[in-house]
C-alpha positions, 0 to 999 in steps of 0.5 A: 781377506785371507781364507781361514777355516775355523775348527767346525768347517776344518773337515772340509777342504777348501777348493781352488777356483775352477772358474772359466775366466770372465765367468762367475758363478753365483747361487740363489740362497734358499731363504724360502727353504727351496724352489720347488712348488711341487716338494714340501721338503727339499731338506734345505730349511728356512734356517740360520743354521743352514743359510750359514753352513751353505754360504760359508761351504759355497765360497770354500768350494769356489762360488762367488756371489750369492743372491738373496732374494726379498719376499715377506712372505714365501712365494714357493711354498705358500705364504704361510711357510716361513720365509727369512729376512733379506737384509738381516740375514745379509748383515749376518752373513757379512759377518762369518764369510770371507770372500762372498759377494752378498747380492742383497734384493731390496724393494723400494717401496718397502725402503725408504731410501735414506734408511736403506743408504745407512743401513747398506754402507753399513753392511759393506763395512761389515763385509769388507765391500761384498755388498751389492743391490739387487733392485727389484720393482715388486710385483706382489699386490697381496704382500703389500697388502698384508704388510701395509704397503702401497703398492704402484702400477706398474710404471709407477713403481719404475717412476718410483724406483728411479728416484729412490736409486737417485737418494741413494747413491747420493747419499753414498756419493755426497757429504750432505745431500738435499733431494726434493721430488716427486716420491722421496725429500730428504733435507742435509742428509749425512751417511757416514761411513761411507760404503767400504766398495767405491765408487759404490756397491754394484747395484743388479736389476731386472726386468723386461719392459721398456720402462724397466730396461731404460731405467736398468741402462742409466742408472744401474751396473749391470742387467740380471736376466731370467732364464733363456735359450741362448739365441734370445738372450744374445739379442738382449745383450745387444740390446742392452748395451745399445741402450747403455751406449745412448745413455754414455754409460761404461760396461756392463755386467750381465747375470742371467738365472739357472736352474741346474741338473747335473747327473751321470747320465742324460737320462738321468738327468731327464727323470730329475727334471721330471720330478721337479716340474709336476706342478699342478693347479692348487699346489701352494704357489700356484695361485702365486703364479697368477699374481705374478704374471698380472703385475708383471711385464714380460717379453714372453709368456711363461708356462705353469712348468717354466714356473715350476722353478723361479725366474725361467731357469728351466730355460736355460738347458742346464740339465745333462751330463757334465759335459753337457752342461759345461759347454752351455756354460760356454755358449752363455758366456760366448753370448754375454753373460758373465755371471751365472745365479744357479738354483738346485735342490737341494741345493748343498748337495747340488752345488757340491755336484756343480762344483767338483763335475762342471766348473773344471770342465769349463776351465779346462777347456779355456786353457 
């Protein structure tokens, strides 16, 4: 589709692509109004108004996908914050963008797969084939319970998983499919049209686990990581792509989470990260954060101050000057990741930031 402006965002000017080759830049949208546990108003609410302002900025000033993220209720600033609708907001936003990839998170035990396999091709057409999946096993038992959704031990949810991908992307694939099994039947089931993206839209997924990583290696497009140091997430590439390999899978993608800081100085940056990582005991997510480590399966134990932002994005060093971060750009993309999922608060102003100081930087130093 060609990039127009319409008369409310013609004062704002349209930036070409400062992307370093083979590096995409994506952006958690802040569906639960933020991402900091400490901050009651980072001024980026849970609104259409802002969701809307903030996607259709995003593409003009050169990102390219954009992660919106599936809770019910809000895990950041307690449950009874109000939290925005994954999918009816992805349909929306298909609606009154151009070029953004909608990376839309989905929960199959809150899906059945049939359903989802419609109302996903849908969308797709709606956007022109910007949809993609974001696969996530849960891990939130009180949710569940509040919405009336049993909820899987851990394995359970995988077994699970793996068969709603298989309904799935038969549905896409198949003119009529029939699926006996252990979680989901379907009998003669017909989706039309189509997704517009062939062969299908790219669906994401992460986890840490054995059974998650398996899983994520057949039956996925690409690996989505937490925040690390780049040495550890070196070895989880290789690792990925040796269980891809086994499998006889083609490339993969590899997107890995970051919370980015981005100021004039060193120090400056310091004191920003500081403010953003004073969580305490009784803060509104912080009893959260205990049922979050006790549902999940992860390769290292996270601190209260790794959790103070979601996904150990604090983890992967982007805090400094815009050289700074610019070159640990590079050092991940040297290590394998291809696409970048940044959370900033607020995040308008920072992506703003991100945008005119850091990705020239990066493309100037792969010319």
């Amino acid at each position: 589709m060609s990039a127009t402006l319409t008369p409310e965002r013609a004062s704002e000017t349209e930036r070409p692509s400062t992307r370093p080759p083979g590096m995409r830049f994506g952006y958690w949208l802040p569906v639960f109004g933020g991402w900091l546990r400490n901050v009651d108003d980072e001024h980026m609410e849970a609104s259409w108004a802002y969701t809307r302002r903030l996607a259709q900025r995003s593409e003009e000033i050169g990102f390219d996908l954009t992660l919106i993220a599936e809770l019910f209720l809000n895990d950041i600033k307690g449950p009874d914050a109000p939290a925005l609708d994954a999918w009816s907001t992805a349909a929306a936003l298909a609606a009154v963008t151009e070029r953004l990839e909608l990376m839309v998170a989905v929960r199959p035990q809150f899906h059945a797969p049939a359903q989802l396999a419609k109302q996903a091709a849908n969308i797709d057409q709606i956007s022109n084939g910007r949809l993609a999946l974001n696969v996530v096993s849960a891990w939130w038992a009180d949710e569940a319970r509040r919405y009336g959704v049993h909820f899987d031990q851990h394995d359970d949810r995988y077994a699970r998983t793996a068969e709603w991908l298989d309904v799935v992307s038969g549905a896409w694939s198949q003119s009529r499919l029939t699926h006996k099994g252990t979680y989901y039947d379907v009998d003669d089931l017909i989706v039309e049209p189509k997704p517009a993206r062939r062969p299908r839209p790219t669906i994401y997924a992460g986890g840490e686990s054995e059974t998650a990583k398996n899983l994520i290696a057949s039956k996925c497009d690409a690996y989505v990581m937490h925040g690390d140091p780049v040495e550890h997430v070196v070895r989880k590439v290789a690792d990925m792509r040796a269980r891809r390999d086994r499998v006889g899978g083609g490339p993969m993608e590899y997107g890995m989470a970051a919370y980015v800081i981005v100021r004039e100085t060193e120090a400056a940056a310091k004191r920003e990260l500081e403010r953003v990582t004073n969580v305490a005991e009784g803060s509104p997510g912080y009893h959260n954060y205990q049922d979050w480590l006790s549902n999940t399966q992860l390769e290292s134990r996270v601190s209260l101050e790794d959790y103070s932002v979601s996904n150990r994005g604090l983890r992967a060093g982007l805090v400094g000057t815009a050289e700074q971060v610019a070159d640990r750009v590079r050092e991940y993309q040297d290590a394998g990741v291809n696409l970048l999922l940044l959370q900033c608060s607020p995040q308008l102003e920072e992506m703003e930031r991100f945008a005119e100081l850091v990705m020239p930087l990066c493309a100037s130093r792969d010319g």
